[in-house]
C-alpha positions as CSV (number, residue, x, y, z in Angstrom):
1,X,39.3,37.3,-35.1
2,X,36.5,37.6,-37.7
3,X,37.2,41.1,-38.8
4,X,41.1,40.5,-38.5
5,X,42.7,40.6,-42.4
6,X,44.1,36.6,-42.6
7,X,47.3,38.0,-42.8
8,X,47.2,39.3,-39.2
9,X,45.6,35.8,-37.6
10,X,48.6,35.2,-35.7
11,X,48.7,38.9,-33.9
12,X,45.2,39.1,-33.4
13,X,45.6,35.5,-31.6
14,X,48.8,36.0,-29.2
15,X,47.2,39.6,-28.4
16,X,43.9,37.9,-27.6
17,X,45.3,35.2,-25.3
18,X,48.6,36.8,-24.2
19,X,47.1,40.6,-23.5
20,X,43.3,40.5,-22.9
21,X,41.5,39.2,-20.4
22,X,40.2,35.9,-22.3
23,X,42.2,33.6,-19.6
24,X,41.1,34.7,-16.9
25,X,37.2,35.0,-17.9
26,X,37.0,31.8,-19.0
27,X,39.0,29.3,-16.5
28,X,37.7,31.5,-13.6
29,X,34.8,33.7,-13.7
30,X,33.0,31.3,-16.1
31,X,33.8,28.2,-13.7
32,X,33.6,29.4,-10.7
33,X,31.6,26.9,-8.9
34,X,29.2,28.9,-6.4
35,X,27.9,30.7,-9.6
36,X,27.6,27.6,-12.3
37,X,25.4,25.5,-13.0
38,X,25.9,22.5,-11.1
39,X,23.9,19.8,-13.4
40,X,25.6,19.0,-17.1
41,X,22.8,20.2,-19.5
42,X,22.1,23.3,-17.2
43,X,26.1,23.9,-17.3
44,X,26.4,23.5,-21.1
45,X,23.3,25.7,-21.9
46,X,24.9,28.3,-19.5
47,X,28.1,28.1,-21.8
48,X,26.4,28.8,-24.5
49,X,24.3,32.0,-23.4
50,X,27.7,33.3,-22.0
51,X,29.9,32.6,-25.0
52,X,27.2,33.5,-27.7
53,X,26.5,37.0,-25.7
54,X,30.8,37.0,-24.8
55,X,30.9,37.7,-29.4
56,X,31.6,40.9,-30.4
57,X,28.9,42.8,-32.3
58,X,25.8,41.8,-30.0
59,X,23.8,44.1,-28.9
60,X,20.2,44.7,-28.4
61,X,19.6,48.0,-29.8
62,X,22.2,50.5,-28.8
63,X,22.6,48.2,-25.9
64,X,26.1,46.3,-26.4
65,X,27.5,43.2,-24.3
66,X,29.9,43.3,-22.8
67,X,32.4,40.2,-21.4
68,X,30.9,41.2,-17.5
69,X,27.0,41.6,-19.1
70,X,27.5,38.0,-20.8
71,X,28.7,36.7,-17.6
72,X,25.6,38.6,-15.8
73,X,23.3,37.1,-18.2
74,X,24.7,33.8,-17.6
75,X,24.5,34.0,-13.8
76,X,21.0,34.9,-14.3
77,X,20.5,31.7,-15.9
78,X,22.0,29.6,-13.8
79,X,20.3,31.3,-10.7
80,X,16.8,30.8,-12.3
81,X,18.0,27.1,-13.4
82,X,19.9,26.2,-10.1
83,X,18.4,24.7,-6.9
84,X,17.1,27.1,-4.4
85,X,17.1,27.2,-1.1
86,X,20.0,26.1,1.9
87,X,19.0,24.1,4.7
88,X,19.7,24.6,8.4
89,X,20.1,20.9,9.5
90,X,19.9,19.5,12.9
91,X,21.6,16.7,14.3
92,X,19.6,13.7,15.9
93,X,22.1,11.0,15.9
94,X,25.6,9.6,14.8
95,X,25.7,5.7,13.8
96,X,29.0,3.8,12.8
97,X,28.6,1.9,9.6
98,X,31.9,0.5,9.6
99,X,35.0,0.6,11.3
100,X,36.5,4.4,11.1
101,X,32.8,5.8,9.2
102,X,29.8,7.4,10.7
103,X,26.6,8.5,9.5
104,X,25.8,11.9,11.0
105,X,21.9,11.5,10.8
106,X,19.8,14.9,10.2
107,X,16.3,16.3,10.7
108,X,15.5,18.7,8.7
109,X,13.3,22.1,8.7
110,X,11.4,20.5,5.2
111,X,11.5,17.6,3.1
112,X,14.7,17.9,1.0
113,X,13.7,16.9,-2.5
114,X,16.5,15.4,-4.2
115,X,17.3,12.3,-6.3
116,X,19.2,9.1,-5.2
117,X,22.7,9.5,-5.5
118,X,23.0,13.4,-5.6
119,X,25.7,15.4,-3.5
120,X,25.3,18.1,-1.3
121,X,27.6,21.4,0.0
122,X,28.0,21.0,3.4
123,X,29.4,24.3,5.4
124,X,30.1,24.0,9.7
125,X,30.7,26.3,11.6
126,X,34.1,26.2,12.7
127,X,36.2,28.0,15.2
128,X,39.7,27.4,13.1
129,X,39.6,26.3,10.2
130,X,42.4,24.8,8.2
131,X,43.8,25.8,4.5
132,X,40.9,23.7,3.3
133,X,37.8,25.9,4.3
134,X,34.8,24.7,6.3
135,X,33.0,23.5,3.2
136,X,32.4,19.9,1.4
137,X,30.7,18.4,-1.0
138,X,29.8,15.0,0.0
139,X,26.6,12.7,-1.4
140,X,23.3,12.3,0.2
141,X,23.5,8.8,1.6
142,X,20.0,8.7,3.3
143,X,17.2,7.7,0.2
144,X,14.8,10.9,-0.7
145,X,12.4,8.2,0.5
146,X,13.5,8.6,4.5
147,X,13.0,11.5,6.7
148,X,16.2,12.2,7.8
149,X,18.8,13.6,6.0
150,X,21.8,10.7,6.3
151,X,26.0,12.1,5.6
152,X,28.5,9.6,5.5
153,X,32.4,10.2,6.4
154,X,34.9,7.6,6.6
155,X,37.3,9.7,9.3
156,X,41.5,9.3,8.9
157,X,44.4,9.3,11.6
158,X,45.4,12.8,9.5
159,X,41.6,14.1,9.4
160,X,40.9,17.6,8.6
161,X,39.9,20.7,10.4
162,X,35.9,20.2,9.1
163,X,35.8,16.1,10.0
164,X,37.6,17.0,13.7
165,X,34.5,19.3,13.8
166,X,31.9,16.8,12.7
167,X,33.4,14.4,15.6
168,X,32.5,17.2,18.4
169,X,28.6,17.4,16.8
170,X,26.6,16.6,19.6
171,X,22.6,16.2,19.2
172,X,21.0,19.2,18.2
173,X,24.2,21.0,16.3
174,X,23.3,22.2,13.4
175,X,24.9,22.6,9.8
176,X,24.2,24.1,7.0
177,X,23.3,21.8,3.5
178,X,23.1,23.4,0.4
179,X,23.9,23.6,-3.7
180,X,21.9,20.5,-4.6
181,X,23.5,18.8,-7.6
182,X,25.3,15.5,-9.7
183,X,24.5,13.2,-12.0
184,X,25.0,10.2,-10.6
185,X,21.8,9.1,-10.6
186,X,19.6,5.5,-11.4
187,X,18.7,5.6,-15.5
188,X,15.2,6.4,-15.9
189,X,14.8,3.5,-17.6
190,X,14.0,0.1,-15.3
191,X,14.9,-2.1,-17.2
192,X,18.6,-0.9,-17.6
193,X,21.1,-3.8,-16.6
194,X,23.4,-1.6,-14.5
195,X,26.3,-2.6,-12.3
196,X,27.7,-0.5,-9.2
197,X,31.4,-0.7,-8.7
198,X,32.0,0.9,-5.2
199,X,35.3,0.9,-3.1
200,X,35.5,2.3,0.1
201,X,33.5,5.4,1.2
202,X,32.3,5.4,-2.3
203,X,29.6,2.9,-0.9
204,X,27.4,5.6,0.2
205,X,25.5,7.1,-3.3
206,X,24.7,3.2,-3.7
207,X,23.3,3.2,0.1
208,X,21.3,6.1,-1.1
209,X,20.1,4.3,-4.3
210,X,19.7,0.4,-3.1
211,X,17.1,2.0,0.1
212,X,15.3,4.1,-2.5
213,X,14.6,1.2,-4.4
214,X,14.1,-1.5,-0.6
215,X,11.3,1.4,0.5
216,X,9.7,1.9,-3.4
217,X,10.3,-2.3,-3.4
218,X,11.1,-1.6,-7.0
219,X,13.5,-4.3,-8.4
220,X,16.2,-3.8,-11.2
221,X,18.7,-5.8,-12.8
222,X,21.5,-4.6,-10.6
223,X,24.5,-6.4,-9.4
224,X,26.9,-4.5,-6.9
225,X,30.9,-5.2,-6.4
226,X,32.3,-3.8,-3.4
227,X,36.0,-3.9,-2.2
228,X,37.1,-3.0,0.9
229,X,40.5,-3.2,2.7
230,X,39.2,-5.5,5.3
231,X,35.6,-7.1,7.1
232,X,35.9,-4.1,9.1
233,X,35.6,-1.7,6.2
234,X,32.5,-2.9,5.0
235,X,29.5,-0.4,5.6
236,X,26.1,-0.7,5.3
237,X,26.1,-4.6,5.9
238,X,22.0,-4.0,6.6
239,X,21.3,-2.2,3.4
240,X,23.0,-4.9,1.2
241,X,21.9,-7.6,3.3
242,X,18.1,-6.3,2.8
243,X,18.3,-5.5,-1.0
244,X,19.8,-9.2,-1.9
245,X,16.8,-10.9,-0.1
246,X,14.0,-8.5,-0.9
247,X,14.9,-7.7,-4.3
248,X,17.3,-10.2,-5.7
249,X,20.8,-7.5,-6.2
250,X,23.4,-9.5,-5.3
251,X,26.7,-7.5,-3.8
252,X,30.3,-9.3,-4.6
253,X,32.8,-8.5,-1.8
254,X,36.2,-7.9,-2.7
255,X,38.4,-8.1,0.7
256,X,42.2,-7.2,0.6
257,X,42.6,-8.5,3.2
258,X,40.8,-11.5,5.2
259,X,38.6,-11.9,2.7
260,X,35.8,-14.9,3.9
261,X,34.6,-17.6,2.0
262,X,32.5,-16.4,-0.7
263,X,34.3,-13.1,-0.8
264,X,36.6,-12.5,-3.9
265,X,40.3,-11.9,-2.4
266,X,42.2,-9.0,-3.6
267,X,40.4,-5.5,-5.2
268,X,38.0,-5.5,-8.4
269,X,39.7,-6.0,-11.1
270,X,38.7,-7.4,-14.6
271,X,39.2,-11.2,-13.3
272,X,36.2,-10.1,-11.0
273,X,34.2,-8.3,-13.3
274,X,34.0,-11.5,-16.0
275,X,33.5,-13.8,-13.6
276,X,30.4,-12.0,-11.4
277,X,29.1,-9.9,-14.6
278,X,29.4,-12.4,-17.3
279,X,26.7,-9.6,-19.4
280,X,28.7,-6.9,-18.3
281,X,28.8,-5.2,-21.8
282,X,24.9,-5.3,-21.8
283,X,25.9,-3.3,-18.4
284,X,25.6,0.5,-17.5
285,X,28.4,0.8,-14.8
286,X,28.6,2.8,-11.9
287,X,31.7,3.7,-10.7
288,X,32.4,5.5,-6.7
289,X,35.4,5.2,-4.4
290,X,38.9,6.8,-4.1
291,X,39.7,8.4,-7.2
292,X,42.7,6.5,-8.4
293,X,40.6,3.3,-8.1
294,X,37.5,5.3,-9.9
295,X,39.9,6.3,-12.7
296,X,41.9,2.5,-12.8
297,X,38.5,0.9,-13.5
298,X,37.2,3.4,-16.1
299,X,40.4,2.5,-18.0
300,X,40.3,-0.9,-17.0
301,X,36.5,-0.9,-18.8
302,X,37.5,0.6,-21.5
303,X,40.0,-1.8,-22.1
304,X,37.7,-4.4,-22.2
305,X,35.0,-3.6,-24.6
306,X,32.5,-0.8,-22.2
307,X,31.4,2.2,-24.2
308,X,32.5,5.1,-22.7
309,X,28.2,6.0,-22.8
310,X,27.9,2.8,-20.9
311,X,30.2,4.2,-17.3
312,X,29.5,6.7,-15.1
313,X,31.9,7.9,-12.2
314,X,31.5,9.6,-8.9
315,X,34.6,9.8,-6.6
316,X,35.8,11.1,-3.6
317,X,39.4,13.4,-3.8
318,X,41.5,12.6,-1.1
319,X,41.4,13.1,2.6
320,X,38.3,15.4,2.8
């Protein structure tokens, strides 16, 4: 485009997007996911090297690039920037945190070093697998400071192929654990005020997080919604209990249905949110559940005053 005579700007355009490869290098070569960057300033620096190398005219000395050398270049990058190493993990126990979740807990051959709140690619070995593959990513819900390695799976009437095979793991089946990544992660800074928002399954990052902080016994200004279908949905009832009386964070459950005294009945909404987080835009918020719900309460946020700096979302798509 910038040797093309003005006049010509509109041919050179259709022929670049209709007739070249363009398309197809940028929406999948470029984001294909077992070769990019996982983390957001590792993924936009790799966008850059590609797409400066991707121009025409650059060369280093008779040597030109091409569109497959930028992309080369690139997955150099991201290979020296990325996470190394998988992990062959081993299964000592399964625990039920709630009513139709378990936590499938792992040893592993060497201490995983990972942050609080971080996600995982989990692959099993599976002898037929359905149209959705024997891979998932799902977050770390053990702390960095425990030993084992903890994954947590709410299970569904219409489960897949890969959660049928996590329900046959006995002790001592292994899977594999690998492509460390995510941002969803506590603000360096302590003194943040943050607020988690989890529904569901979207508990376990926070588990990860609030035993981080019990076993550091590092207190922030956190305060924790949670909403749950029913008392029988709500996980990790040990975790919450032992972060409200060791380090003041106080978790508001929202029950659907059957909600106690003291519980808030219905889902979080923004009745909930002024009334338990009067401060809340002094607030960083965390968002992690079902993604319509994750999506509802970012626009529900927004709505009501939050910067869009101030929220953060993790979710979980669908019947995994």
């Amino acid at each position: 485009m910038a040797t093309t005579e003005p006049s010509q700007y509109g041919s050179a355009l259709s022929q670049t997007l209709g007739s070249s490869p363009l398309l197809f290098f940028a929406f999948v070569m470029l984001t294909e996911p077992l070769t990019a960057p996982t983390m957001r300033r590792p993924r936009i620096a790799f966008a850059a090297i590609v797409g400066f190398l991707f121009a025409p005219n650059i060369h280093i000395g008779p040597l030109y690039f091409t569109p497959e050398l930028a992309l080369l270049a690139g997955n150099l990058f991201a290979y020296a920037a990325g996470p190394k190493g998988r992990f062959v993990l081993t299964l000592e126990r399964i625990e039920q945190s709630a009513v139709d979740s378990f936590d499938f807990v792992f040893r592993s051959p060497r201490k995983l070093a990972f942050e609080a709140g971080q996600y995982l690619e989990w692959t099993l070995g599976l002898d037929r697998a359905d149209n959705r593959g024997n891979r998932r990513y799902f977050t770390v819900a053990s702390a960095p400071t425990e030993e084992t390695v903890r994954l947590g799976v709410k299970f569904y009437p219409q489960s897949s192929a890969f959660k049928r095979g996590l329900m046959t793991m006995k002790p001592g089946s292994t899977i594999h654990a690998a492509q460390l990544a995510g941002n969803f992660t506590l603000p360096a800074r302590r003194e943040t005020k943050i607020a988690f928002l989890a529904g569901g399954i979207g508990i376990t990052p926070f588990r990860s997080m609030l035993q981080y902080l019990l076993d550091r016994k590092e207190r922030r200004p956190i305060v924790m919604l949670y909403g749950t279908e029913g008392q029988q949905d709500i996980a990790y009832r040990d975790v919450l209990g032992a972060a409200r009386q060791e380090l003041g964070i106080m978790t508001v459950h929202a029950v659907a249905r059957g909600g106690e005294r003291g519980q808030y009945p219905g889902y979080i909404d923004e009745r909930l949110i002024r009334l338990a987080i009067p401060d809340y835009l002094e607030r960083t918020f965390y968002i992690s559940g079902p993604q319509a719900m994750v999506k509802a309460l970012r626009q529900k946020l927004l709505a009501m005053g939050v910067r869009r700096s101030q929220i953060k979302v993790d979710y979980f798509p669908g019947f995994a």
